[in-house]
Every structure is written in C-alpha cells, then in structure tokens.
C-alpha positions as CSV (number, residue, x, y, z in Angstrom):
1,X,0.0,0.0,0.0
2,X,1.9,3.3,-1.0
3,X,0.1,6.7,0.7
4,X,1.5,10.1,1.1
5,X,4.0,10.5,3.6
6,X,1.9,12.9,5.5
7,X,0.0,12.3,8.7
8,X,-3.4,13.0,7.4
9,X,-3.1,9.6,5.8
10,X,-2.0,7.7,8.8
11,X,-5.7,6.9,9.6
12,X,-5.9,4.8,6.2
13,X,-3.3,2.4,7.3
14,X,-4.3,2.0,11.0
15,X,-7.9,0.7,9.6
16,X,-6.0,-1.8,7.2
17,X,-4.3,-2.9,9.9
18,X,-7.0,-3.4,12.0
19,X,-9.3,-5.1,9.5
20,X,-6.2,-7.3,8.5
21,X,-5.5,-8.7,12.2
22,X,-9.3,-8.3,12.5
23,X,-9.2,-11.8,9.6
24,X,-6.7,-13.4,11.8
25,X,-8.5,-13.6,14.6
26,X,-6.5,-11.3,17.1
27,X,-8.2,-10.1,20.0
28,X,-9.4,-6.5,20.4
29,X,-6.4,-5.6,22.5
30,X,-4.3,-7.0,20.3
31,X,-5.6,-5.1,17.4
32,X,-5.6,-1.8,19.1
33,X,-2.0,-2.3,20.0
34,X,-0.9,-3.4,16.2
35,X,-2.7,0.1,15.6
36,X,-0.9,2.1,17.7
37,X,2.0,0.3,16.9
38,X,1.6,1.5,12.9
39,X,1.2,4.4,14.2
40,X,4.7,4.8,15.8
41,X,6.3,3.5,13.4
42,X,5.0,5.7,11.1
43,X,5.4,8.9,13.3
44,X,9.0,7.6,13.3
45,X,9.4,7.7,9.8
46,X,7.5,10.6,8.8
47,X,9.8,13.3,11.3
48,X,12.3,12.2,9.0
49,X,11.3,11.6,5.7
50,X,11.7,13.4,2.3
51,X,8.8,15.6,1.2
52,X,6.4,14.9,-1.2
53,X,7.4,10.7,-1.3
54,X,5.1,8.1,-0.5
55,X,5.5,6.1,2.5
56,X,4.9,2.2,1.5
57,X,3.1,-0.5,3.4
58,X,3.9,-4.4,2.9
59,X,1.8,-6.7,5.5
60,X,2.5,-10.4,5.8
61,X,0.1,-12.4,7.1
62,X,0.2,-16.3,8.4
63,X,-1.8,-18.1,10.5
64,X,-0.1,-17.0,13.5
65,X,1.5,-13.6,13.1
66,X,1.1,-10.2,11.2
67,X,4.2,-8.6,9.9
68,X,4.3,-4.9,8.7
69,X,7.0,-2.9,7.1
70,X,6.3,0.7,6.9
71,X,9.2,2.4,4.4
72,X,9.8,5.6,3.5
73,X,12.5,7.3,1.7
74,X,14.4,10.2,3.6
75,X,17.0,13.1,3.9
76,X,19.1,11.7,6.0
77,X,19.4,7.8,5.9
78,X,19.7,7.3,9.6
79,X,17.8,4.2,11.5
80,X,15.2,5.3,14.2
81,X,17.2,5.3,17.6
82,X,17.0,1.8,19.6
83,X,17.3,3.4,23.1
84,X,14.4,5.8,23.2
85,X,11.4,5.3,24.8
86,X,9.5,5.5,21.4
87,X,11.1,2.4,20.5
88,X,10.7,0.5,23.7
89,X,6.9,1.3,23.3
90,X,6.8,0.4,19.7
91,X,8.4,-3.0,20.9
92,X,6.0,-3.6,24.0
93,X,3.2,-3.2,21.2
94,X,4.5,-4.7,18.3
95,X,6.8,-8.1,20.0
96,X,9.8,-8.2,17.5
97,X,10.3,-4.6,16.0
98,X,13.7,-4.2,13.4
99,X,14.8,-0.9,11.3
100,X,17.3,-0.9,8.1
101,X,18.6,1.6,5.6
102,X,18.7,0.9,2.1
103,X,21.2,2.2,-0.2
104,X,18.5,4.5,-1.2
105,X,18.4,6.2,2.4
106,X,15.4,4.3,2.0
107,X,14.3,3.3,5.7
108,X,12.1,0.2,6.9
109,X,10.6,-0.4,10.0
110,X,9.2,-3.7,10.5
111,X,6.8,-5.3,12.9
112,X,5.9,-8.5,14.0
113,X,3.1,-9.5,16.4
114,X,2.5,-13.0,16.9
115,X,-1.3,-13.8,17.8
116,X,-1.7,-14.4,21.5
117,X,2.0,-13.3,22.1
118,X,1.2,-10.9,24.9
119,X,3.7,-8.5,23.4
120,X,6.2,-11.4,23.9
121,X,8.6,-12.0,21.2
C-alpha cells in the first residue's frame, strides 16, 4: 500500500491494519495495540522523511502472526534510535520490531506481532 507520507493519511493504514488482524482472529487488545503500533512507526518515519514521497506499506500475514513494514524514503538515511522510549513502546506493542537503511536512504521499520504473544517475542 503506498500513501503520502503525511500524517493526514495515517488513519488509512491504522484501519488496514486493523481489519487485517481483525481476519486473523486477534483479539481487540491486540488489534488496538498493532494500531498504535503503525502508528509509531510511522510517526517515526515521517519526522524524517523526504517531502512529497510516499510512504509504503507491505503486510504479511500467516496463521499465527502479522508482519508490517512501513518504508519511506528520507533526507538523511539514519535508523530510528534503539534506546528511546518510542522504540521500547513500539516493541511492548508490536513483539519483534527491526529498522534498516537501504542504499537509497530508504528506511524500513518492520513489525511482528504473533497472535496471543502478549507482546512477547
């Protein structure tokens, strides 16, 4: 799913991801926290990202889990910091949470939640 990389479009996404984890049976808690989880991520992404791009979606579904990259090209290439308290909420939502850099300055953050995880990873 590619949107504008602008906030006003963050609602989009946070209702795919709900209806998505919605079909795979997670439970309301769950959902709500894969939602604010999106939303994070994308918050992350957006502070930094180049304007006028798109910021792209891929989710990955399986019986068990839901994994969502959020990408977005930017102006300076860097990965979101590990030790803020951003990412330790984003990781207490999400259960297994992982950044990159392309050699674009293209920058991914993917989640993982696992269906009656608990947060756990």
């Amino acid at each position: 799913m590619k949107l504008p990389a602008a906030s006003a479009y963050l609602s989009v996404l946070r209702t795919a991801t709900a209806g998505l984890a919605a079909r795979l049976d997670f439970t309301l808690d769950e959902i709500e926290d894969l939602r604010i989880a999106v939303d994070e991520a994308c918050a992350m992404l957006l502070a930094q990202a180049v304007p006028g791009t798109d910021l792209t979606c891929e989710f990955e579904l399986t019986g068990e889990a839901m994994r969502i990259s959020v990408s977005v090209l930017t102006v300076d290439g860097e990965e979101p910091s590990r030790d803020t308290f951003a990412w330790t909420v984003l990781s207490s939502l999400a259960g297994e949470v992982d950044a990159r850099v392309g050699s674009d300055d293209r920058v991914t953050v993917t989640l993982q939640k696992r269906r009656g995880a608990a947060g756990a990873p």
